[in-house]
C-alpha positions as CSV (number, residue, x, y, z in Angstrom):
1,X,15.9,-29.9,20.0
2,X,12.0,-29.5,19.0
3,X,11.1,-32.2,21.5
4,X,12.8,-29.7,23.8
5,X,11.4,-26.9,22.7
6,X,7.4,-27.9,22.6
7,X,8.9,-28.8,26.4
8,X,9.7,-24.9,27.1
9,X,6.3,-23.9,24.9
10,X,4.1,-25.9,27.1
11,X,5.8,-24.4,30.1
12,X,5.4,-21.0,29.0
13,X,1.9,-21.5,28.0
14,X,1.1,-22.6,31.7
15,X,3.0,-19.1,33.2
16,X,2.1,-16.9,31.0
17,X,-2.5,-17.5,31.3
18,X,-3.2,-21.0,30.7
19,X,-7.4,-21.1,29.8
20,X,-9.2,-19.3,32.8
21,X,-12.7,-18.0,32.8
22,X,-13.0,-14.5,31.6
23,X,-12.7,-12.2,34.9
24,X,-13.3,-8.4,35.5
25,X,-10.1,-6.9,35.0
26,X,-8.9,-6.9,31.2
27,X,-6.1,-9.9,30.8
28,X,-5.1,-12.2,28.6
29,X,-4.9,-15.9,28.1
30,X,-2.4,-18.0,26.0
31,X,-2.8,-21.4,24.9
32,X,-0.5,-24.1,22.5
33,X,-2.5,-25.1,19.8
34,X,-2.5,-27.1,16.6
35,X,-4.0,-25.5,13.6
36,X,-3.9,-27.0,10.1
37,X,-2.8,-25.6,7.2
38,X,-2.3,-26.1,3.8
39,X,-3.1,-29.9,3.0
40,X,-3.4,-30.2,6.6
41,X,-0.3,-29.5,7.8
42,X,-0.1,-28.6,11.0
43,X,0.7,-25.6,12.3
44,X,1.9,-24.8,16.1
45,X,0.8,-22.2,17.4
46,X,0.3,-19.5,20.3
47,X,-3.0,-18.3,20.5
48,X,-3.2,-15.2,22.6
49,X,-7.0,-14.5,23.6
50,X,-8.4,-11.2,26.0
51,X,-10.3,-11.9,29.2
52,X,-12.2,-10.4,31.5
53,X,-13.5,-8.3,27.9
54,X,-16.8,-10.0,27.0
55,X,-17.3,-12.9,25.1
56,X,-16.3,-11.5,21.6
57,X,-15.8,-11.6,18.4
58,X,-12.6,-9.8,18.8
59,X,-10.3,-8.5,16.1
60,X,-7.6,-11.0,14.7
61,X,-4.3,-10.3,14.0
62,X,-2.1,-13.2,12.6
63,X,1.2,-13.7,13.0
64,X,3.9,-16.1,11.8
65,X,6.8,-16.4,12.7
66,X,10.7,-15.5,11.1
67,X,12.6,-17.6,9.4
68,X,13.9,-20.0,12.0
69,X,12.4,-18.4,14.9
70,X,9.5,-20.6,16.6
71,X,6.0,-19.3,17.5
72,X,7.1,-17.5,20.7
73,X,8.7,-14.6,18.9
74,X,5.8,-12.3,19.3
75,X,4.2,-13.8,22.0
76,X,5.3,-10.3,25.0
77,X,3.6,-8.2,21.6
78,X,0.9,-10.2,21.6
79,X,-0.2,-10.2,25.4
80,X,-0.2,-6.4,25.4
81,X,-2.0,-6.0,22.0
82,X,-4.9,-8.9,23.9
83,X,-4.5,-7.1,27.2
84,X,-5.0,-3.3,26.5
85,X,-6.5,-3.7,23.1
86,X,-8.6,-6.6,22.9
87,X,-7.3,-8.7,19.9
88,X,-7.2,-12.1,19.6
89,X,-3.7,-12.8,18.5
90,X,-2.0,-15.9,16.9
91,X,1.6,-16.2,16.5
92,X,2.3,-19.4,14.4
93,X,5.2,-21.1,13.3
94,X,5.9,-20.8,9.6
95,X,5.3,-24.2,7.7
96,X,8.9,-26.3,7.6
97,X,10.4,-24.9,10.9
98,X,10.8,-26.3,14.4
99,X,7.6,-27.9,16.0
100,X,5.4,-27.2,12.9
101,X,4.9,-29.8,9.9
102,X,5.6,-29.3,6.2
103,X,9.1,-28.0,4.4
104,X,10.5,-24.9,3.9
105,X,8.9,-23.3,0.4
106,X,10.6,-20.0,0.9
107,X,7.2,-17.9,1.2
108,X,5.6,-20.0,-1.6
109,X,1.8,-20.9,-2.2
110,X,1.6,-23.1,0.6
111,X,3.1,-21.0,2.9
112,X,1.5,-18.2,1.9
113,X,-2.0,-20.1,1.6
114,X,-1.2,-21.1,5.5
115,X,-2.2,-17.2,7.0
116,X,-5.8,-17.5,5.1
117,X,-5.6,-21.0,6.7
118,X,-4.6,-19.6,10.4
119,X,-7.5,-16.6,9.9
120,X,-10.1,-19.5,9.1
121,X,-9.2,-21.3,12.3
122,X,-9.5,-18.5,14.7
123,X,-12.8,-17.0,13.9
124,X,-14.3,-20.9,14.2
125,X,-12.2,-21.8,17.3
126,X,-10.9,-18.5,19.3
127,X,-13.6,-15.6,19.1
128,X,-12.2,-13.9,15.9
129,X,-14.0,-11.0,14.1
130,X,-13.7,-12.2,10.5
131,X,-14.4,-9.0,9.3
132,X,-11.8,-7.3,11.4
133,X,-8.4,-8.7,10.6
134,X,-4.8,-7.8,9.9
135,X,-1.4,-9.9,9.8
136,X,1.8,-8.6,11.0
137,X,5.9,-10.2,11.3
138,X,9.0,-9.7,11.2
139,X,11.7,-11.1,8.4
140,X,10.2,-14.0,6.5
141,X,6.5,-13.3,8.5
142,X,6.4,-10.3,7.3
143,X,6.9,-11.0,3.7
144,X,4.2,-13.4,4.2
145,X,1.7,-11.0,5.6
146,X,2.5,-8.5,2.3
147,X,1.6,-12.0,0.2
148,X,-1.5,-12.8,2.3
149,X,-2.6,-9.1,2.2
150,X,-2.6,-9.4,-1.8
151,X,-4.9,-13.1,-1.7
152,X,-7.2,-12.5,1.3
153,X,-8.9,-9.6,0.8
154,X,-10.4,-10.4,5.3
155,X,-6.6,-8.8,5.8
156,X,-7.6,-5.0,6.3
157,X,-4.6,-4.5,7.4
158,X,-0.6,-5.6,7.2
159,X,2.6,-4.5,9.3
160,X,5.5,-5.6,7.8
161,X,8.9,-5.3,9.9
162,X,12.5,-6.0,8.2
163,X,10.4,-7.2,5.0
164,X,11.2,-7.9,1.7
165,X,8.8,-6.8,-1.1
166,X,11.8,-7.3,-3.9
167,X,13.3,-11.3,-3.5
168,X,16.0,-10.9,-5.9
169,X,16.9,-7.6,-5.3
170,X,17.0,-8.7,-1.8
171,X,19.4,-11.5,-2.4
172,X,21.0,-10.7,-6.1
173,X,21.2,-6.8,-6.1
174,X,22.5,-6.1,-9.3
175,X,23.4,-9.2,-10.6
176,X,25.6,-9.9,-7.9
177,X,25.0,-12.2,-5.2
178,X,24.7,-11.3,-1.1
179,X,26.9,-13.8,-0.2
180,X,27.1,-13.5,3.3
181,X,23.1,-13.3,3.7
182,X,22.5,-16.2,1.6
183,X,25.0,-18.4,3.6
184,X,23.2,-17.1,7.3
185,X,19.5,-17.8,5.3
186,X,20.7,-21.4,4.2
187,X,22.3,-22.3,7.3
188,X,19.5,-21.1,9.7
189,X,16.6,-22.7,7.6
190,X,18.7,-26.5,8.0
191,X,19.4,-25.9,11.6
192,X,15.8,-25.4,12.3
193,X,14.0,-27.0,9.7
194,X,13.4,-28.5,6.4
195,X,14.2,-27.9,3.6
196,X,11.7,-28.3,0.8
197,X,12.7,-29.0,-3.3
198,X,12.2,-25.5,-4.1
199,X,15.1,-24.2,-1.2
200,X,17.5,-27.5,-2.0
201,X,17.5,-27.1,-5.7
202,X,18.3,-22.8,-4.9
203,X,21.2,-23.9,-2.8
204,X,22.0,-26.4,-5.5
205,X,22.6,-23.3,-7.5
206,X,23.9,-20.9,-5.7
207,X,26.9,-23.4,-4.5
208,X,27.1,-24.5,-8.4
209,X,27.2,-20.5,-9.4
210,X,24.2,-20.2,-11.2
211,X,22.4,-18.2,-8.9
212,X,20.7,-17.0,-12.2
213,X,18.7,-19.8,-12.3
214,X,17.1,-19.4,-9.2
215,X,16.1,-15.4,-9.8
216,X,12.7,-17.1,-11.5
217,X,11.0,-18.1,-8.3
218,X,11.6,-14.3,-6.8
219,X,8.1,-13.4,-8.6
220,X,5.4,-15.0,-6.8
221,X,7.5,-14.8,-3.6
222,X,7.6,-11.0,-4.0
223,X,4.8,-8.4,-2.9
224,X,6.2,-6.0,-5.4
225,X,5.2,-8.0,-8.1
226,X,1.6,-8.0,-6.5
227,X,0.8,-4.6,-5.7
228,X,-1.9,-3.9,-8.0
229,X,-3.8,-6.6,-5.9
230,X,-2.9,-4.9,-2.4
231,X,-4.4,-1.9,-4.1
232,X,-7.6,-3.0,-5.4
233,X,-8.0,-4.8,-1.7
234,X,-7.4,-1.4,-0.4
235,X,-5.1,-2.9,2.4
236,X,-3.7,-0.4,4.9
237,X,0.3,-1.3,4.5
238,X,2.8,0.0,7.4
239,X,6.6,-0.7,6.4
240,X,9.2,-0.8,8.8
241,X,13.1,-1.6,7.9
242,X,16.3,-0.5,9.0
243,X,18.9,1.5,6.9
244,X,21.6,-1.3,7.6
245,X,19.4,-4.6,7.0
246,X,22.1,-6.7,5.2
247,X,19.2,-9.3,4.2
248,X,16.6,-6.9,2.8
249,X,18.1,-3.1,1.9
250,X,15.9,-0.1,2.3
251,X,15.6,0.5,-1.4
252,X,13.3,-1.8,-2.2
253,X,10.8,-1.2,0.7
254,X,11.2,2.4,-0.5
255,X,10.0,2.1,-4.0
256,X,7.5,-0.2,-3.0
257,X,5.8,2.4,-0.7
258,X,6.0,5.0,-3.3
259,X,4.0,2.1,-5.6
260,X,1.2,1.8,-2.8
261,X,-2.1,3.6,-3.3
262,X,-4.0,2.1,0.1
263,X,-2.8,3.8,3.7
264,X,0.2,3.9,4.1
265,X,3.1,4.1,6.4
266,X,7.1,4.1,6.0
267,X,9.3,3.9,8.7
268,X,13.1,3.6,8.5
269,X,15.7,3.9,11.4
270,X,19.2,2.8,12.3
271,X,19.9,-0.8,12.6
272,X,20.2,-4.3,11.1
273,X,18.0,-6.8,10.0
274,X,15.0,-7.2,12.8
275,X,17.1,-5.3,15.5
276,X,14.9,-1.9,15.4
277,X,11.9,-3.5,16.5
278,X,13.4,-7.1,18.0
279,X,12.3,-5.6,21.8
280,X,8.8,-4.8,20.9
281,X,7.9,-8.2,19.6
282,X,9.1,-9.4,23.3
283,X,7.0,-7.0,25.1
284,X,9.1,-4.0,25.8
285,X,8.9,-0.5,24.9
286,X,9.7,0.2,21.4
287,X,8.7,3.1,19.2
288,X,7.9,0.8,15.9
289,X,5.5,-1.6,17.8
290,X,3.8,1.3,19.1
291,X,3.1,2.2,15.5
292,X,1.9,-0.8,14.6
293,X,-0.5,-1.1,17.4
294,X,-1.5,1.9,16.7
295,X,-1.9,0.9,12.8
296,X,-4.1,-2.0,14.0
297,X,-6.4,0.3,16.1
298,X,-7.2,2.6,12.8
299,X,-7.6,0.0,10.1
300,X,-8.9,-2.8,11.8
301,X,-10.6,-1.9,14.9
302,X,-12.0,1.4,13.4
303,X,-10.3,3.9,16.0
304,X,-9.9,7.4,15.2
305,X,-6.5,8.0,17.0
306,X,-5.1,10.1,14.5
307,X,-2.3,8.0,12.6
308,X,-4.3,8.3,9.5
309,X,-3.4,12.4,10.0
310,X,0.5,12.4,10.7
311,X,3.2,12.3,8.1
312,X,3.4,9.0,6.6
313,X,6.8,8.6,6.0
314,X,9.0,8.6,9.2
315,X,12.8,8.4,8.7
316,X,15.5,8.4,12.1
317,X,18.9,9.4,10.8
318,X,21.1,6.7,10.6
319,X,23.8,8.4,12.8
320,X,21.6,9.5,15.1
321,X,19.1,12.5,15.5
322,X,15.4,12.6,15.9
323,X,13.0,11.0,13.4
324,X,11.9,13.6,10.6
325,X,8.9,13.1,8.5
326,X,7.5,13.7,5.3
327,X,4.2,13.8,3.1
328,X,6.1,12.1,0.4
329,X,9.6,9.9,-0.3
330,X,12.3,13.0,0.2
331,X,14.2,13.3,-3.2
332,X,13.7,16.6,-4.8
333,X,16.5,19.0,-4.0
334,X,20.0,17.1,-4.9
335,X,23.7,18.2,-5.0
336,X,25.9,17.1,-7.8
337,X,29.3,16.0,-7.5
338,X,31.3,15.5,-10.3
339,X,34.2,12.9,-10.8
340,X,37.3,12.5,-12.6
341,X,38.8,10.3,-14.8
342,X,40.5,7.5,-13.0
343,X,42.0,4.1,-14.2
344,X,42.3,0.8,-11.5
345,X,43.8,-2.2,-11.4
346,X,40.4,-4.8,-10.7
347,X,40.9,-7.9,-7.8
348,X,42.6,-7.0,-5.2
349,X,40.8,-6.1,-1.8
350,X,41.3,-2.6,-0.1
351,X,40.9,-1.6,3.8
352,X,37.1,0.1,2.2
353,X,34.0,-3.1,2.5
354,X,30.4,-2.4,3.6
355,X,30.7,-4.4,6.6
356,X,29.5,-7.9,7.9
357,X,25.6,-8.5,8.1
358,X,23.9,-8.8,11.2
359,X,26.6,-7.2,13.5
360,X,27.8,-3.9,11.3
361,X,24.1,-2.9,11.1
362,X,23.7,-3.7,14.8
363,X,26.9,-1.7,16.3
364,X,25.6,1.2,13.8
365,X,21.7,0.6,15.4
366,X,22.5,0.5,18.9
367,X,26.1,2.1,19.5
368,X,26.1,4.9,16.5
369,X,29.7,3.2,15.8
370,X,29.5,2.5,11.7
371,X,31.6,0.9,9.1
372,X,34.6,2.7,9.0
373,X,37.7,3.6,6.9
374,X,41.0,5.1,7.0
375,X,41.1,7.3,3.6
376,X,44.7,7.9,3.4
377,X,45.2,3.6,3.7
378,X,42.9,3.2,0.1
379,X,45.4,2.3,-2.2
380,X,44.4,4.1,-5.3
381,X,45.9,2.3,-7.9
382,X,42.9,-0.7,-7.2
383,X,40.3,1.4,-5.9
384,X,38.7,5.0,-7.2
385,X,38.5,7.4,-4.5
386,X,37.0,10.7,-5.1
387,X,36.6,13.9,-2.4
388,X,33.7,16.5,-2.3
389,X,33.8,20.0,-0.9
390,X,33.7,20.3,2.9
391,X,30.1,21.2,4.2
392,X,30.5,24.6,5.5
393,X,27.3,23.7,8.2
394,X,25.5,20.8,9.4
395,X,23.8,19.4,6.3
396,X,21.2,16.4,6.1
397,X,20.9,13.7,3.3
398,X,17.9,12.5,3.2
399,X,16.4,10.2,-0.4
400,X,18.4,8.0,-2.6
401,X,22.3,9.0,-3.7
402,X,22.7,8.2,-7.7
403,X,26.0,7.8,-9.5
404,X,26.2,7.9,-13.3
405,X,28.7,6.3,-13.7
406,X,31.1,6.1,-17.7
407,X,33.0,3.3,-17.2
408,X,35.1,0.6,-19.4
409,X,36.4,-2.7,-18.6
410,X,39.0,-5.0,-19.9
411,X,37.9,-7.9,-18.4
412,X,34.0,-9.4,-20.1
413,X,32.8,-9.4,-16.1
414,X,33.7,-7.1,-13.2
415,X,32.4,-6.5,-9.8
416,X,32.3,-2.9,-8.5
417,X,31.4,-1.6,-5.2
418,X,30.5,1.6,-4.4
419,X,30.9,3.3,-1.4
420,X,29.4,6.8,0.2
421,X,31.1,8.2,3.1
422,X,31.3,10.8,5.8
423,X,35.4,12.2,6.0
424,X,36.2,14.0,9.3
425,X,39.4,16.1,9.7
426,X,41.6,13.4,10.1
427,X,40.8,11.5,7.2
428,X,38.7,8.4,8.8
429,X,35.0,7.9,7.0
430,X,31.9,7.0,8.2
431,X,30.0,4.5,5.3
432,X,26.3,6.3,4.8
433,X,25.5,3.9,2.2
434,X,26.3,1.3,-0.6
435,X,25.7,-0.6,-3.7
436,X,27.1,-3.2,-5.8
437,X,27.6,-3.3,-9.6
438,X,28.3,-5.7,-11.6
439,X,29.9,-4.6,-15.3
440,X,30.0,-7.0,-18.6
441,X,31.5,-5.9,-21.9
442,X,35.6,-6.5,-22.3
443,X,36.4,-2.9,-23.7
444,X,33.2,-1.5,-24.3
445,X,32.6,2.0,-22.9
446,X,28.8,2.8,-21.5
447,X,27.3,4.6,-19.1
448,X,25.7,2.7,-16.0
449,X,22.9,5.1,-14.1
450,X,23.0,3.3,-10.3
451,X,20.8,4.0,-7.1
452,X,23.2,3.6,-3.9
453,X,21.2,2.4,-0.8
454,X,18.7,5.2,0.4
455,X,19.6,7.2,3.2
456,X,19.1,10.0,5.7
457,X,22.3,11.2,7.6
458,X,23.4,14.3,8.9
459,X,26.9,15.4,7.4
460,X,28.7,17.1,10.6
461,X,30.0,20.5,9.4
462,X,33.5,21.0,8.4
463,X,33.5,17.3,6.8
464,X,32.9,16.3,3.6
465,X,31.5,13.6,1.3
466,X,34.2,10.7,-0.3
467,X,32.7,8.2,-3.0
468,X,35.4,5.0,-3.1
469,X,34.8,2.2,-5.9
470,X,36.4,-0.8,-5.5
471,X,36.2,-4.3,-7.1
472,X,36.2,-6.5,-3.9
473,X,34.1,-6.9,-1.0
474,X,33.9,-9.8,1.3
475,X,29.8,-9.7,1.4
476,X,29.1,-10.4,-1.8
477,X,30.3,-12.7,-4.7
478,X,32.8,-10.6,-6.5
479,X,33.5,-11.8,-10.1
480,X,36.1,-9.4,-11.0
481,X,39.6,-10.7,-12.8
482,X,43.0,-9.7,-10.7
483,X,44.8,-8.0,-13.0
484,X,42.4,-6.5,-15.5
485,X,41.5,-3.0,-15.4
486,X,38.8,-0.9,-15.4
487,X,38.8,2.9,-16.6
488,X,36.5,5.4,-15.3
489,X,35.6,8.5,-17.4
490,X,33.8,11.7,-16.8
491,X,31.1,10.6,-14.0
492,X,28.5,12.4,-11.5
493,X,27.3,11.3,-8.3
494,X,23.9,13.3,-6.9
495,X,23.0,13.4,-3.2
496,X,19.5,13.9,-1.8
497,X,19.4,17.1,0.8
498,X,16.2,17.8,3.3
């Protein structure tokens, strides 16, 4: 299968510019390249140049690749961005994947060390401006770019699309493991690569149930937990994410921008993991790789176009609507709801889940058709179900949902999901968002204080809001005992309003 495909990249390479003198008219120019790495490892690599543009420097931007996605991935983003702007671009694949060398070290030092490595090559070998640089990826290249962005301080720049910042709060929000994401990450990384100690001993783990054990490694893997560096560097940081992403939820990326001092930009729209901008990186129109273009222009070629002077957080509703902005994370003006007293029998599965990754996200993104449920079919006696007031007009959520939640267990560990939804006449929700929580303590009473998934969503008037716990759900591990119970007392959920 690699033989195969350094077949299809050398045949790409020879359509799409192979080396040609520079000419009149702006153009581009790709080559296949080998660039060493960390230790030497070699990375393959795409290396996008402008022709017909002078003889350089020219900006860099540096780009590797997803997790189990070869060096093409960016390559239609990167002709346009050589074409029409004049940067040299080079889209590499990540160390341990298809044609490059190495093993997978799930963003570690090497990996990580390999973008510094990339930036070094191209200002000796392809015309780069050393001092006018900026990475940018999507999934697993763009958590590397965040990394890079804290190390190099040459990186002026970063756009990171469906990102992490958070690794175990990616992977193990609240205690409680994303089962489903897990299994696609572990699967894709064998069938297109390998493997290294760190990734065999986590899946050793996970399939032994410690997944605890492998929560360590999330700190040097995890921008959040290098911030303050990204801020003295004064990098210029655009986030991109979709409210759906079943690998990396929004809540994370959203607390990280809040902790970023630098430029900044947040923008957050409907989809699944890599589907809001998967078009751009081929080439095509799409609104987030126009932003990022843009982002590139300001803080690393110097143009004053103006992005620096727009709101910097951009937010599409996630059932559809235009994109509304804001100085500032939205989360001031909330609505309380309060709940009930409510006893359930823990274990058993109801007709309410938060959907499959990859595909619920996806049919939400690009068909406005979300994760639904029948409210009358929730059997209350193993699931909570509480009902708001009916919105008497159109009414927009917008910031982070929070639940405090009085609860009491008989079992020493239970899983509960929460659920938000939107209830039309009939009875049939819409899921806005959802969370996970894990409960230990056989018959202790306390009081948990939980974030759902942020949001924005306009609420259709004449519907209402419906919270539904439950103790099952088919993404995530669920280590709740049939039979036991769990109690609810006197609780509040508050929702975010624009």
């Amino acid at each position: 299968m690699r033989r195969s495909l350094v077949l299809v990249l050398v045949l790409l390479t020879t359509l799409l510019g192979a080396p040609v003198a520079a000419t009149a008219a702006p153009g581009h120019q790709i080559t296949y390249r080998s660039i060493p790495g960390v230790g030497g490892t070699v990375l393959k690599a795409l290396v996008v140049e402008p022709t017909g543009q002078g003889g350089g420097p020219f900006p860099l931007l540096v780009m590797p690749s997803s997790w189990a996605v070869p060096n093409i991935e960016y390559v239609g983003a990167a002709a346009k961005l050589a074409k029409q702007s004049g940067y040299v671009v080079v889209s590499y694949t990540s160390r341990g994947f298809w044609d490059s060398g190495g093993t997978i070290d799930v963003a570690g030092p090497e990996t990580v060390g390999d973008v510094s490595k990339v930036i070094d090559w191209a200002i000796a070998n392809a015309h780069a401006d050393g001092t006018k640089v900026g990475a940018a990826g999507i999934s697993y290249g763009a958590g590397q770019s965040l990394l890079a962005a804290a190390t190099d301080r040459r990186i002026k720049a970063a756009a990171a699309l469906s990102t992490w910042t958070d690794l175990a709060r990616s992977l193990y929000p609240n205690n409680t493991v994303n089962k489903q994401a897990v299994e696609v990450l572990l699967a894709a990384g064998k069938a297109t690569g390998r493997p290294g100690p760190v990734l065999r001993e986590a899946e050793d783990a996970y399939r032994d149930g410690r997944f605890w054990e492998v929560v360590p490694i999330s700190a040097e893997r995890s921008a959040a937990d290098r911030i303050a560096q990204i801020n003295a560097n004064g990098t210029a940081v655009m986030l991109g994410n979709a409210w759906n992403d079943g690998i990396f939820a929004p809540g994370q990326i959203a607390d990280f921008y809040g902790g970023l001092t630098g430029p900044k930009r947040l923008m957050l729209s409907p989809g699944d993991h890599a589907t809001a901008e998967l078009f751009g990186a081929a080439g095509l129109p799409n609104e987030i790789w126009e932003s990022v273009g843009r982002w590139f222009d300001r803080y690393v070629k110097g143009v004053a176009n103006g992005i620096d002077a727009e709101q910097p957080v951009q937010l599409k509703p996630n059932n559809g609507g235009a994109w509304r902005t804001f100085g500032a994370w939205p989360d001031s003006n909330r609505e309380t709801l309060q709940l009930d007293a409510r006893r359930i029998t823990a274990g058993w599965g109801t007709v309410a889940d938060s959907g499959t990754i990859l595909l619920s996200g996806a049919l939400q993104g690009f068909l406005n058709i979300p994760t639904g449920v029948s409210l009358p079919f929730v059997d209350r006696n193993v699931a909570g179900v509480w009902n708001g007031p009916h919105y008497s007009r159109t009414t927009t959520l917008a910031g982070t949902p929070r639940l405090t939640l009085t609860v009491t267990p008989s079992a020493e560990t239970t899983t509960l999901f929460a659920y938000l939804y939107e209830v039309g006449p009939l009875g049939l929700g819409a899921l806005i968002t959802h969370k996970p929580i894990k409960v230990t303590g056989a018959g202790r009473t306390q009081t948990l204080a939980v974030d759902l998934e942020p949001t924005v969503w306009n609420v259709d008037a004449g519907n209402r809001l419906a919270l539904v716990i439950d103790t099952v759900d088919p993404r995530y591990l669920t280590e709740s005992t049939r039979g036991s119970t769990v109690t609810f007392g006197p609780s509040s959920l508050t929702v975010p309003k624009a």
